[in-house]
C-alpha positions as CSV (number, residue, x, y, z in Angstrom):
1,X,35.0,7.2,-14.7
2,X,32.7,10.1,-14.8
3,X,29.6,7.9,-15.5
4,X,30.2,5.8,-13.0
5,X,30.6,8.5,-10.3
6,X,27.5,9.1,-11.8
7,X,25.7,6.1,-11.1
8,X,27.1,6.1,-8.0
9,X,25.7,9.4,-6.7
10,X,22.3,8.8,-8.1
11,X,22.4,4.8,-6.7
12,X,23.2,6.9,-3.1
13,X,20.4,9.6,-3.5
14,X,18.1,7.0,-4.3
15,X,19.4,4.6,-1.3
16,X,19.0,7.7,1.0
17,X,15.8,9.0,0.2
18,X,13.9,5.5,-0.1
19,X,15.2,5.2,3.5
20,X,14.1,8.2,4.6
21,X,11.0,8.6,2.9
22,X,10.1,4.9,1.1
23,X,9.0,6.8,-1.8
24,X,11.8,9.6,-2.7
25,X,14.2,7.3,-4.4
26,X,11.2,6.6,-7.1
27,X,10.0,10.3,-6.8
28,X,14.0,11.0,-7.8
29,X,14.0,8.6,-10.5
30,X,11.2,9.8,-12.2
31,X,12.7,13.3,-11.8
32,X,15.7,12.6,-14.1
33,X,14.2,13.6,-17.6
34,X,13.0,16.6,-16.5
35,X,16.7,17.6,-14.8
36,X,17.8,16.5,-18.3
37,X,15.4,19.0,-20.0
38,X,16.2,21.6,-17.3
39,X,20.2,20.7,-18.3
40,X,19.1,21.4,-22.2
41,X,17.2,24.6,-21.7
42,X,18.5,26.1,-18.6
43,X,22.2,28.0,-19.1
44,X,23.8,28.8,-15.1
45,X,24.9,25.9,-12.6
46,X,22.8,27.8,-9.9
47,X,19.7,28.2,-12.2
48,X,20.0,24.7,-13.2
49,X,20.1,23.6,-9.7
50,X,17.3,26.0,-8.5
51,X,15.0,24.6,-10.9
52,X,15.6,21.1,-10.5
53,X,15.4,21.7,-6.7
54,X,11.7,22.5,-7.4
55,X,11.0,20.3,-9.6
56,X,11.7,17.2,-7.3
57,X,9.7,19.0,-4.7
58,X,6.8,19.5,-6.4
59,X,6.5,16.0,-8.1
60,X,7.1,14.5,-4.2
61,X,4.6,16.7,-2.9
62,X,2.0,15.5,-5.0
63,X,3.5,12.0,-4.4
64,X,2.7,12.8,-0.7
65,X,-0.4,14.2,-1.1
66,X,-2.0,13.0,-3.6
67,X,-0.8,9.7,-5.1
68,X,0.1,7.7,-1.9
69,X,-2.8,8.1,0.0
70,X,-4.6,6.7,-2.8
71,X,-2.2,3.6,-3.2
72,X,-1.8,3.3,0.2
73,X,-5.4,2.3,1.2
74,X,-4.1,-0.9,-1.3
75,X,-2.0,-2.0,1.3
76,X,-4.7,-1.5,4.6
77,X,-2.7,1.5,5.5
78,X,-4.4,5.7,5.6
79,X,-2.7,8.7,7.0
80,X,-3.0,10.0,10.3
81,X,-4.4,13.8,10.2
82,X,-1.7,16.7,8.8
83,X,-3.6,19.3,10.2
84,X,-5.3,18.8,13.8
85,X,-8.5,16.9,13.6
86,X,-10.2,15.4,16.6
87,X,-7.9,16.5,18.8
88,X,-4.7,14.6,17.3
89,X,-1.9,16.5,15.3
90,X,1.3,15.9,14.0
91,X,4.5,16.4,16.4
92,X,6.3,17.9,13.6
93,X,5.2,18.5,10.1
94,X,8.2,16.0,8.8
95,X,6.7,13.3,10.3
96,X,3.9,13.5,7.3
97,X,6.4,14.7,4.5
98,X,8.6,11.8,5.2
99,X,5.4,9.2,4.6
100,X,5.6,8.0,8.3
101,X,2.5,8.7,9.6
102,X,0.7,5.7,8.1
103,X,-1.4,2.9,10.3
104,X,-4.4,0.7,9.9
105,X,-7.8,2.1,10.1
106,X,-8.3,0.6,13.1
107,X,-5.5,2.3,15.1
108,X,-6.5,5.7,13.6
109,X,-10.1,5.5,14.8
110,X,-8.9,4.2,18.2
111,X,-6.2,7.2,18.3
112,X,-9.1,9.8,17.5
113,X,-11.5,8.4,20.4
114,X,-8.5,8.2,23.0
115,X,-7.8,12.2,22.2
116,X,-11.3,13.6,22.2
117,X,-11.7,11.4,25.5
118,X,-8.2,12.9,27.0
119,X,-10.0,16.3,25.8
120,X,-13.2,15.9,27.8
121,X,-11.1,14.9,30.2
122,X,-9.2,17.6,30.4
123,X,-10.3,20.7,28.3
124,X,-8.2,21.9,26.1
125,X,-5.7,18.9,25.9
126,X,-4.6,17.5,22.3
127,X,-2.5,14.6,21.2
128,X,0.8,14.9,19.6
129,X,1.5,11.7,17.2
130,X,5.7,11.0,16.3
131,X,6.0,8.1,13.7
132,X,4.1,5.5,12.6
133,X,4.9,3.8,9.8
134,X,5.5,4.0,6.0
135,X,2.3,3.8,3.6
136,X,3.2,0.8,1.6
137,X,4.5,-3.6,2.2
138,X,4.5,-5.0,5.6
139,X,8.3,-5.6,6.9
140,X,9.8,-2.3,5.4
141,X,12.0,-0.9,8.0
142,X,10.6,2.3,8.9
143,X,14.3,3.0,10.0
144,X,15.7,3.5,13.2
145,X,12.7,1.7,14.5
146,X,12.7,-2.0,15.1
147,X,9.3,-3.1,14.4
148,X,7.1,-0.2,12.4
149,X,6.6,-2.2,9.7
150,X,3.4,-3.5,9.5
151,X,0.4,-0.4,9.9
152,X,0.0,-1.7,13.6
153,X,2.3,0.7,15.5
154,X,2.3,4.6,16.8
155,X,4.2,6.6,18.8
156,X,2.8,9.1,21.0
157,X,4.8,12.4,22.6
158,X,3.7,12.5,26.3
159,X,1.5,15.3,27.9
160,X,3.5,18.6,28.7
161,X,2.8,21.6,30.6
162,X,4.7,25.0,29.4
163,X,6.9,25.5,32.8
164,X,6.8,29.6,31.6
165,X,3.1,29.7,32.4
166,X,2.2,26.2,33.5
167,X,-1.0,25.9,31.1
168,X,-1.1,23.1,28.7
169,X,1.6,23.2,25.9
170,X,0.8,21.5,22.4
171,X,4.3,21.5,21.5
172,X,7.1,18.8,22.1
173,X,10.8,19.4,24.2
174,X,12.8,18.5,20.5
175,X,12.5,19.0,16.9
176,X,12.3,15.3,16.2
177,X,9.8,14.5,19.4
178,X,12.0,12.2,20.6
179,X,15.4,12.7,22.8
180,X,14.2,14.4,25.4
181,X,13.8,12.4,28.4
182,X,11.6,12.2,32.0
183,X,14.9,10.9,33.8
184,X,14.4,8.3,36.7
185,X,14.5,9.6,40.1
186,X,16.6,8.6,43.1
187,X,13.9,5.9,44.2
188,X,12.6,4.3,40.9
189,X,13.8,1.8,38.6
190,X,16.9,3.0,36.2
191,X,16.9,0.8,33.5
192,X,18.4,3.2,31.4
193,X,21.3,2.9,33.7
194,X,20.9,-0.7,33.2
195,X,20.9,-1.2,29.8
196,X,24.2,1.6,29.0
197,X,25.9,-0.8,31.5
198,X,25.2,-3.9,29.8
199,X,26.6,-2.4,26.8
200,X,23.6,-1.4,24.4
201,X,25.0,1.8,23.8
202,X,22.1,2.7,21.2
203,X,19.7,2.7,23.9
204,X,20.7,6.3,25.1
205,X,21.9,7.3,21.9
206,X,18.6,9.8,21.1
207,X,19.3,10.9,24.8
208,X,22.8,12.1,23.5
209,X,22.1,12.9,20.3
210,X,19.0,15.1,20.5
211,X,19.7,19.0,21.5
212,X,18.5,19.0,25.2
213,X,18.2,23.3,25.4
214,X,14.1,23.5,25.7
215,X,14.0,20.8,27.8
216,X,13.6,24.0,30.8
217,X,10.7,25.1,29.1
218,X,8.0,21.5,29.3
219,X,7.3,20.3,32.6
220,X,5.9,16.5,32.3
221,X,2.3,16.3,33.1
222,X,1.7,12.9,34.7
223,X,-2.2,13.3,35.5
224,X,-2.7,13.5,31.5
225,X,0.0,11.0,30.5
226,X,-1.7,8.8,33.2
227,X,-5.0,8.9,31.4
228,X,-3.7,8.5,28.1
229,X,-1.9,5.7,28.7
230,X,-4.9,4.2,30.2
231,X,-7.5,5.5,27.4
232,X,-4.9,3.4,24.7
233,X,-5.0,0.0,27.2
234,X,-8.4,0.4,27.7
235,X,-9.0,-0.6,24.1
236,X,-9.5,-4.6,23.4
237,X,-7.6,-4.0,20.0
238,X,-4.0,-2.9,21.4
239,X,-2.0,-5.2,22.2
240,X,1.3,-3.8,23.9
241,X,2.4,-0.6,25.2
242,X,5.8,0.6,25.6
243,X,6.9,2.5,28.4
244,X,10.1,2.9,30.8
245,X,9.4,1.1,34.1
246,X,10.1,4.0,36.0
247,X,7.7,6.1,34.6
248,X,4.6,3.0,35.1
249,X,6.2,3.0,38.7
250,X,6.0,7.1,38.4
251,X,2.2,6.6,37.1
252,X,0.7,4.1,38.8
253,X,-0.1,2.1,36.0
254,X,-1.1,-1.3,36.2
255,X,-2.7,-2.8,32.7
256,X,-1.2,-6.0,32.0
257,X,-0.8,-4.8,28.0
258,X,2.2,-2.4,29.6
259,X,5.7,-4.1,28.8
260,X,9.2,-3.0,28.7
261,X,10.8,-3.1,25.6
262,X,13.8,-4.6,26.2
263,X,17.8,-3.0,26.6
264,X,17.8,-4.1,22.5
265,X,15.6,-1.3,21.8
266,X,15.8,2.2,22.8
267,X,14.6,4.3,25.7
268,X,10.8,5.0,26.3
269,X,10.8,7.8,28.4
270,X,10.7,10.5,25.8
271,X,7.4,9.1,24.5
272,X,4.6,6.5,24.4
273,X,4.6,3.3,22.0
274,X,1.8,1.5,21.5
275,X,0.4,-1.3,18.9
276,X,-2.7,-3.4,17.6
277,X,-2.7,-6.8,18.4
């Protein structure tokens, strides 16, 4: 009985963490011996569980770091910045320890033009990425995502002012990026509305999900989330870009590569999708 509660605990850890991460269920795997070692030469439950604790975490951190962006230029896939470069920076330093901030070249260079243009633009702006996709094999589900499984898709956080002193912010209203929502008004389109009514209840589920508390402290900047929308279309490689119709009714935008995503989906007015041809 005991081994297989075994099996079955380290079958789970490495179901959960190749979801999360597509490379900690190998990272965990390849742990083992050395928690076996720590188990021979380590006396204490909490010592023992300290040291394997770093042990995992250093060997995925060099997984991260070091090992997958070499692999990953196998599959057609590089990282997008961890630090800020050219104007574009990571939402939240998870997005690059989980492996999800991983497109085509192309997409990269056309992400780094759109943000030093948005900077000249306006001085002082930067781009926020959320997730991409995982480094490695078109068609892994880069989970809860529908379709970033093939290098050709980013999402963007929108442009926010800080409502405290109303100069640009480079932070984003959540922890994830994502959940917190420019609501339709009275006069536009609510196809949020529309969709929980038809009965796709995952469609506002971020929206309920997500803690809503610093929402007070972003105001939504349309002039900048007007031009990067329109910097990304302007592109002949991108193909589609997601957005809710009531903020491309709020915007004024008008590029035939804007589409709604459908009610199968989730909500797109917490942040920008868009995707190579």
């Amino acid at each position: 009985m005991k081994l297989l509660i075994n099996v079955f605990l380290i079958l789970l850890i490495f179901g959960v963490l190749t979801i999360v991460s597509q490379i900690g269920g190998l990272v965990f795997l390849l742990a083992i011996p050395i928690y076996r070692l720590i188990d021979r030469k380590t006396n204490g439950m909490w010592r023992r569980a300290v040291f394997k604790f770093f042990s995992f975490a250093m060997l995925y951190l060099m997984f991260v770091f070091i090992v997958v962006p070499l692999v990953a230029r196998q599959f057609g896939r590089v990282p997008l910045p961890i630090l800020e470069t050219n104007y574009l920076k990571p939402a939240t330093i998870w997005t690059v320890l989980l492996n999800r901030n991983y497109v085509k070249p192309q997409l990269k260079e056309i992400a780094y033009k759109v943000s030093i243009k948005l900077n000249a633009t306006y001085p002082g702006a930067k781009v926020n990425y959320l997730e991409a996709n995982f480094p490695f094999v078109d068609g892994f589900p880069l989970l809860p995502h529908l379709s970033h499984n093939d290098g050709k898709k980013l999402d963007l956080s929108f442009q926010y002012n800080s409502s405290i002193t109303n100069k640009i912010s480079y932070g984003v209203p959540s922890f994830t990026g994502y959940g917190v929502c420019e609501e339709p008004l009275a006069n536009e389109q609510d196809m949020p509305g529309y969709c929980r009514e038809k009965g796709f209840w995952q469609y506002n589920a971020l929206r309920v999900l997500i803690p809503q508390g610093n929402k007070a402290k972003f105001t939504f900047d349309k002039g900048r989330t007007r031009t990067l929308v329109d910097l990304f279309a302007e592109h002949e490689s991108i193909g589609k870009i997601f957005i809710e119709p009531h903020l491309q009714q709020r915007l004024g935008l008008t590029s035939s590569k804007i589409r709604f995503h459908g009610c199968h989906a989730v909500r797109h007015d917490d942040h920008l999708h868009v995707q190579l041809k």
